[in-house]
Structures are given as structure tokens and as C-alpha cells.
N, C-alpha and C positions, 0 to 999 in steps of 0.2 A: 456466467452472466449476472446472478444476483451481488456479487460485488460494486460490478460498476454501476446496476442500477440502484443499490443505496447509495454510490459516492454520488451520483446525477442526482438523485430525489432526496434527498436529504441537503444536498447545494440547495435547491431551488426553493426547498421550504425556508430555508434559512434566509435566502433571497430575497423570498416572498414575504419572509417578516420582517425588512430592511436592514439585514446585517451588512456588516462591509462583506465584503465578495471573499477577502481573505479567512474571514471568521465563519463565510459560508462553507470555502474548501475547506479547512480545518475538519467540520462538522461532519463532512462530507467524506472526507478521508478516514476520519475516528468508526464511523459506520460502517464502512468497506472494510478497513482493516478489523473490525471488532468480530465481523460475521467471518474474514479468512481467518484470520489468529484463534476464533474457537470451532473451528471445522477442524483444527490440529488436533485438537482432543475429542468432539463431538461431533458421531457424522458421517466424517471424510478422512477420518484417521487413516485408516488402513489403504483405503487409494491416494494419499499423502505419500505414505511410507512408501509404497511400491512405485513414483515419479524418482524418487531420490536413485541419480546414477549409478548402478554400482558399482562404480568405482571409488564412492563415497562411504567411510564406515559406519556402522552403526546411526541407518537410517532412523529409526523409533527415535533418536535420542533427538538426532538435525531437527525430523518434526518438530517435539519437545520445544527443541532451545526457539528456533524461528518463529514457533506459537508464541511463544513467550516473550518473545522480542516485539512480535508485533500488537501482543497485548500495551505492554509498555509505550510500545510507541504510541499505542492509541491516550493512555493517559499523559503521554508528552505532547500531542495532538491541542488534548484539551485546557491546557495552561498556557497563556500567552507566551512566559518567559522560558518556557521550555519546549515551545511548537517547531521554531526554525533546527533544534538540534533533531527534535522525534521527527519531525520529517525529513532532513535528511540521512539519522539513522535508516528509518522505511524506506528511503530511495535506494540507499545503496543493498538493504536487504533483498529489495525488487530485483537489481541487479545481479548479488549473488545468488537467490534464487531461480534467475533467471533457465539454468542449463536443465533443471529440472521440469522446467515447461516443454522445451526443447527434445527431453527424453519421453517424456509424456507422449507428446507429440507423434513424435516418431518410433516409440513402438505402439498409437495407435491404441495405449490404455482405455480412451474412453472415445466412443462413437460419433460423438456429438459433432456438430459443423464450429461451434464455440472452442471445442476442444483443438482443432485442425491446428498445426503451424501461423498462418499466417493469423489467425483473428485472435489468437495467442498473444502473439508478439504484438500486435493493434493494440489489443487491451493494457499490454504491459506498457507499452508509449504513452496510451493515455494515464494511466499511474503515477508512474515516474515524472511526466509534465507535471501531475497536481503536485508531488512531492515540492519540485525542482520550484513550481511555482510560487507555493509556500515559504518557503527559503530565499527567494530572490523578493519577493514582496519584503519580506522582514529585513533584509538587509537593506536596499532600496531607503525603507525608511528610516532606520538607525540612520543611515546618510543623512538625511534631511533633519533629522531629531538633532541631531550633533555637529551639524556645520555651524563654523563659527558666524556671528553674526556680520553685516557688512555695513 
């Protein structure tokens, strides 16, 4: 749950200091993703490792790269000209991540009613929208930036 309340509180401060709404997801998302990406290394390492399927090899390492990935993403986050790639990078990492919530889930790793299936995959929806959002905002206005004049 501390994920999505940094991406919500940290939007809304951002909000609150009249950014565009896009530069607040942005913000909003770099802080989410800043606190998952170092729970890979610090924390939540080892109930990380133990989500990854096993049918997947050399879980420590998937941790590893995914932290890492979404370290990145989060400095791709924070540059205008590199936010619409780092977040769709982070969407589709949400996505491939995805089974390992699902395993989580269902064997019941952690107690929590947060942890259950379905508020799971809620929380991943709402993720994946901010990513998806961030990327259609910035395309949207490339459109507009670059249509010829009439």
C-alpha cells in the first residue's frame, strides 16, 4: 500500500504547487517506483525473491535487474525528454511483473487483505493507467506541438 500512497501524495503535493497534472504523475510515479525499485535491494529483498515463479530461473538475479530497471525508470521519470519512454518502459515492466503478484497471491506469501488477489491486480490497474497516462499525455501533445499550421 505505501507505493500507491506515495504516487497519490506526492501527485497532489505537486498539484498543490500548481504543476501541470502531467509533471504531477511524473512525480508521483518516480516516488512509487523509487520506494518499489529499492525494496529489491533493501527491506523486501528476500520476500521479492520468494514471489518470482519457479519456473523462472535465478530469481536473486530477476529481483536485481527489475530493481534496477525501475531505478532507471524513475530517472527517466524525472527528464521531460525521456518520461513518455521511462514510463512506458515501467508499464510494460508492471506487466511483465505482473505473474509474480499472481504467485504471491496464490500461494498466500503474505497475510495482508493488500496482498490478496484481487486488490493486487486494483493496485496494478491503477499503475499501469498512470504509466499509460504519462505516455498518451506526451504524445497527445507532440500532436499539437507539430501539426502544421492552417
Amino acid at each position: 500500500m505505501a507505493p500507491f500512497i506515495a504516487l497519490v501524495v506526492v501527485s497532489l503535493v505537486l498539484l498543490l504547487l500548481r504543476r501541470h497534472w502531467s509533471v504531477a504523475l511524473r512525480g508521483g510515479l518516480a516516488a512509487m517506483f523509487t520506494l518499489t525499485g529499492g525494496a529489491h535491494f533493501v527491506g523486501m529483498r528476500e520476500e521479492l525473491i520468494a514471489m518470482v515463479p519457479p519456473a523462472l530461473p535465478e530469481p536473486g538475479l530477476l529481483v536485481t535487474v527489475t530493481g534496477v530497471l525501475e531505478l532507471a525508470g524513475v530517472a527517466g521519470l524525472l527528464w521531460a525528454r525521456t518520461a513518455p519512454w521511462a514510463a512506458a518502459g515501467l508499464g510494460v515492466l508492471l506487466v511483465a511483473m505482473f505473474p509474480a503478484n499472481v504467485y504471491a497471491a496464490q500461494q498466500g506469501l503474505s497475510p495482508s487483505l493488500g496482498d490478496q488477489l484481487l486488490p493486487r491486480t486494483l493496485l496494478q490497474v491503477v499503475f499501469l493507467a498512470a504509466t499509460v497516462a504519462v505516455v498518451v499525455h506526451h504524445r497527445r501533445s507532440r500532436v499539437v506541438e507539430y501539426s502544421p499550421a492552417t
